[in-house]
C-alpha positions in Angstrom: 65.2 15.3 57.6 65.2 12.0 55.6 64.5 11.5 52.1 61.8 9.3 52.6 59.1 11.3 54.5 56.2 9.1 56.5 52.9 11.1 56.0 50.7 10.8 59.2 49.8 13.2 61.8 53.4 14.6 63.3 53.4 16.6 66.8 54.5 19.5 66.9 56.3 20.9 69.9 55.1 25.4 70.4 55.5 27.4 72.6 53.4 27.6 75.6 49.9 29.1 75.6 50.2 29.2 71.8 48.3 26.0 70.6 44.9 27.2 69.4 46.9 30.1 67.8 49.0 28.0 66.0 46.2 25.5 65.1 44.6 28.5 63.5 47.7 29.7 61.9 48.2 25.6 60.1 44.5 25.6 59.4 44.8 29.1 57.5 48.0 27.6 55.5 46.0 24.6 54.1 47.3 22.1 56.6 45.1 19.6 59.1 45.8 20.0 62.4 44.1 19.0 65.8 44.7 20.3 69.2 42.6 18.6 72.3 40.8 20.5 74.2 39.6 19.8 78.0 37.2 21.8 79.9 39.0 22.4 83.1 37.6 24.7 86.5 39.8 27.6 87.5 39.1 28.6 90.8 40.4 32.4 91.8 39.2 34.0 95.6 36.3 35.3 94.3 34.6 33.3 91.1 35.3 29.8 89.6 35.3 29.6 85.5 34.9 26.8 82.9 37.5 26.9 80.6 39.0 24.5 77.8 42.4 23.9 78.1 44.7 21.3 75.6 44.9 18.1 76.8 48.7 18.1 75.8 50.3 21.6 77.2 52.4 23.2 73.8 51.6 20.4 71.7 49.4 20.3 68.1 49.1 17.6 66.6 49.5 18.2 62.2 48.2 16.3 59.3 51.9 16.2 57.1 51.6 14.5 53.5 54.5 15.5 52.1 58.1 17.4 52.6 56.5 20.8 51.6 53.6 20.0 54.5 56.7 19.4 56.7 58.7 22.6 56.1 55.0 24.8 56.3 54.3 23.5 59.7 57.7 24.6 61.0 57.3 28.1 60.0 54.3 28.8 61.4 54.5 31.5 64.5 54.7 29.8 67.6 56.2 26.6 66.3 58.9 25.4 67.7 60.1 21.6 66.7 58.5 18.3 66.2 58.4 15.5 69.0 61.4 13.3 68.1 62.2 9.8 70.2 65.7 9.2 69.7 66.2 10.2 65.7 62.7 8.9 64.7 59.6 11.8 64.7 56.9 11.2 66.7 53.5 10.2 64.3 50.4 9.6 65.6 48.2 7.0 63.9 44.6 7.7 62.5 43.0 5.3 65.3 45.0 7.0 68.2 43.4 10.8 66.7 40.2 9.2 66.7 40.3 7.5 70.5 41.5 11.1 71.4 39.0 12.8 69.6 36.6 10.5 71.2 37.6 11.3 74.5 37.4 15.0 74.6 34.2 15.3 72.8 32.3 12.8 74.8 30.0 14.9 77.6 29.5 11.5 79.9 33.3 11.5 80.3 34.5 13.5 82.9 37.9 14.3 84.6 40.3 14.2 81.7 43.8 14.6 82.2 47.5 13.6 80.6 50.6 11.9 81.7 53.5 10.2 80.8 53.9 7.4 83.8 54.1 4.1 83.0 51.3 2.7 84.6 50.5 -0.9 86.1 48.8 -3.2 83.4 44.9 -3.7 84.4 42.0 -5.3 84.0 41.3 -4.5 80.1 37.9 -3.8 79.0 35.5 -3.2 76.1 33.3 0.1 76.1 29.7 -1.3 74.7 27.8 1.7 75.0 28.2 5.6 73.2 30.6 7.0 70.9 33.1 5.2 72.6 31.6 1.5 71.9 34.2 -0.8 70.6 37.8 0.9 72.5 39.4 -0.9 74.7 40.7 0.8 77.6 42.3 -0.7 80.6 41.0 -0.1 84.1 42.2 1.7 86.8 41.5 2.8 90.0 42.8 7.1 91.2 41.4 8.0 94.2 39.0 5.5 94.8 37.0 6.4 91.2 37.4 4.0 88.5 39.2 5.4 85.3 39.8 4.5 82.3 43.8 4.7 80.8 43.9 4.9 76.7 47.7 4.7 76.0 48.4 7.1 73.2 51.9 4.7 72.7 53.3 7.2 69.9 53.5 10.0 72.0 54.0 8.0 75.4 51.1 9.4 76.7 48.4 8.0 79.0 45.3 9.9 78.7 42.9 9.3 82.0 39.2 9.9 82.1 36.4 9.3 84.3 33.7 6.8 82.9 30.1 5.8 83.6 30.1 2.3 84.6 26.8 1.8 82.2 29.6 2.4 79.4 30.5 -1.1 80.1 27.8 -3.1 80.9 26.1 -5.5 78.1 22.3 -4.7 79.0 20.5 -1.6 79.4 19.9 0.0 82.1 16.5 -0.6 83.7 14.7 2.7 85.0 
């Protein structure tokens, strides 16, 4: 690692199935951390079940603010590397941990999922209603629906969610 350590919110790489362990694990060793959680429907033959699954499969996003931060999150159970692009880590800004947060703790938004394809530029919007008022997201359309893409660019991740249209509209809704 480099002498001169960036603080910001690094992603660690664990192994899978272990990210609200090891969230608990950092949490219990003094260190902020922040895995996204989606509720997603399992279906087996004979029931369906709601269950919260992360956003990002075997990744946990940590809070690092200095080398010793750095070296704690690595030996945590479950742990196995940080996200690296070529020889630089991979740190999440403040703003993209917010938009995320936004995202999976907003009940009107529906469908949330995660991927890494580059999609088409779109028509780029501003939500004006809700939590959300004030992101811009960029338009597109999956199945006939109309989602919205936030680009999480320092993970290169696209994070896709389903939207009331009223989210984007300047004028209440008349009932």
């Amino acid at each position: 690692m480099n002498t001169s350590l960036k603080t910001g919110w690094y992603v660690l790489y664990v192994r899978s199935h272990h990210e609200k362990k090891v969230e608990t694990l950092l949490s219990e060793n003094g260190l902020e951390s922040f895995v996204p959680l989606v509720k997603t429907i399992r279906e087996w033959s004979d029931r369906k079940k709601v269950i919260m699954k992360p956003l990002f499969p075997s990744y946990v996003f940590a809070k690092i603010q200095s080398k010793s931060d750095f070296h704690k999150a690595m030996d945590i159970n479950g742990t196995c590397s940080y996200i690296r692009f070529g020889k630089e880590y991979a740190i999440v800004s403040d703003e993209e941990i917010k938009r995320i947060k936004f995202l999976v703790n907003t009940e009107d938004i529906s469908d949330i999922e995660s991927n890494s394809e580059i999609v088409k530029e779109g028509e780029v919007k501003t939500i004006r209603k809700g939590v959300l008022a004030g992101l811009e997201c960029e338009i597109v359309k999956v199945n006939n629906k109309d989602k919205i893409l936030v680009r999480i660019n320092s993970i290169r991740q696209n994070i896709l969610a389903t939207l009331p249209e009223y989210y984007f509209s300047e004028f209440p809704l008349a009932i």
